[in-house]
C-alpha positions as CSV (number, residue, x, y, z in Angstrom):
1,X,0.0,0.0,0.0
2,X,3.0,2.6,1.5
3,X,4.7,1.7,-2.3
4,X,1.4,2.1,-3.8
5,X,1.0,5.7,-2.6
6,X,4.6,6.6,-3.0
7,X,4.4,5.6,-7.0
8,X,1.1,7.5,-6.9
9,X,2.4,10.7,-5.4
10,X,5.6,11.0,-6.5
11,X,4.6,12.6,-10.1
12,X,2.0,14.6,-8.6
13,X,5.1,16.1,-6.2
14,X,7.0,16.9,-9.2
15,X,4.4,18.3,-11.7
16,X,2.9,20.5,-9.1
17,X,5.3,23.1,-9.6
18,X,5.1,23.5,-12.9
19,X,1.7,23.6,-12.5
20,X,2.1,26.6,-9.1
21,X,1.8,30.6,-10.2
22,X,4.8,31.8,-9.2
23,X,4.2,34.2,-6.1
24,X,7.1,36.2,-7.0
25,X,7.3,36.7,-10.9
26,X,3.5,37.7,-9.6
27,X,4.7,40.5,-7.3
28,X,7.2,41.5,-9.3
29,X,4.6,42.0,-12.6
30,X,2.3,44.0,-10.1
31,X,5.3,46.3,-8.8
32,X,6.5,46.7,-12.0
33,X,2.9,47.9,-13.3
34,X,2.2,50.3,-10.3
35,X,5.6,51.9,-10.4
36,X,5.0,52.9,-14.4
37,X,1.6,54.6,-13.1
38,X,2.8,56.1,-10.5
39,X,6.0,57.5,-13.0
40,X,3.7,58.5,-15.7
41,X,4.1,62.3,-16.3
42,X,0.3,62.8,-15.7
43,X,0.5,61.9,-12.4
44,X,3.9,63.3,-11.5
45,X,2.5,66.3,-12.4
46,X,-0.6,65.9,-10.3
47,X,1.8,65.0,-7.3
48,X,3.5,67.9,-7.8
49,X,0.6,70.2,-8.5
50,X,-1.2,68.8,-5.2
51,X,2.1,69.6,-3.2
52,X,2.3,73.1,-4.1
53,X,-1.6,73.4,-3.2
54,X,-0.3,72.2,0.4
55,X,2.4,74.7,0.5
56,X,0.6,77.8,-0.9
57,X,-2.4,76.9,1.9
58,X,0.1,76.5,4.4
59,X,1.9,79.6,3.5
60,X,-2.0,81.3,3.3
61,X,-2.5,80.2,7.0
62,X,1.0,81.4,8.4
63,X,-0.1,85.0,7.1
64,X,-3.0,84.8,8.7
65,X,-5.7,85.4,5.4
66,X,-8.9,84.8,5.4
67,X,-12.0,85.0,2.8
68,X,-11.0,86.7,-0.3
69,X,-6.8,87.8,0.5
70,X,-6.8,83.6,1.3
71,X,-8.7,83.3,-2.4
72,X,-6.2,85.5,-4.0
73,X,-3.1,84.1,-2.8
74,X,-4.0,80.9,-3.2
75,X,-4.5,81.3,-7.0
76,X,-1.3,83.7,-7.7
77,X,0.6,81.1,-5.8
78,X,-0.3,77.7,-7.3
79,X,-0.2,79.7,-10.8
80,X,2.9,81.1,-10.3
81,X,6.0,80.0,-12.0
82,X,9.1,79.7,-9.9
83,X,11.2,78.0,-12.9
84,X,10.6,80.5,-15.2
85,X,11.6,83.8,-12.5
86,X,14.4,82.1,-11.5
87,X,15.5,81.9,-15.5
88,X,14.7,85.3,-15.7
89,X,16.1,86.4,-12.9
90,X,19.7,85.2,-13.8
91,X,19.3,86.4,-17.3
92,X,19.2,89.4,-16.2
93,X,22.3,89.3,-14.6
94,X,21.0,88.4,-10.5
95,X,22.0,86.4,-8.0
96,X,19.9,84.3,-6.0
């Protein structure tokens, strides 16, 4: 009987890998996939475009504004374009 089940289960024991999804080729496939997304320029930019919201409305509450001065800031802030002054700035001939 002990033989019996040993001939029987053998095979199975060494086909059942070949036959097992790989855990780790998994994982790795799903990593990989996330970490494109989360690289595309679309959402870099929205990462970057929500962290300067944070820092303008941070910025808005250490100065105190309210209502429409907090309105105002908020917009000249997030619109404004640090890359390009800085450019223009040393084209100019100015030192940060």
């Amino acid at each position: 009987m002990k033989k019996a089940l040993f001939a029987i289960a053998l095979p199975m024991l060494l086909a059942s890998p070949a036959f097992a999804c790989d855990p780790i080729s998994q994982n790795a496939t799903k990593m990989n996939e996330t970490l494109t997304q989360s690289s595309s320029p679309e959402n870099v930019q929205a990462v970057a475009l929500r962290n300067k919201a944070m820092y303008c409305h941070q910025n808005a509450k250490n100065l105190g504004l309210l209502g429409d001065a907090h309105t105002n800031y908020m917009t000249s802030c997030i619109n404004k374009n640090e890359a390009l002054e800085l450019k223009t700035s040393m084209t100019k001939g100015q030192k940060i």
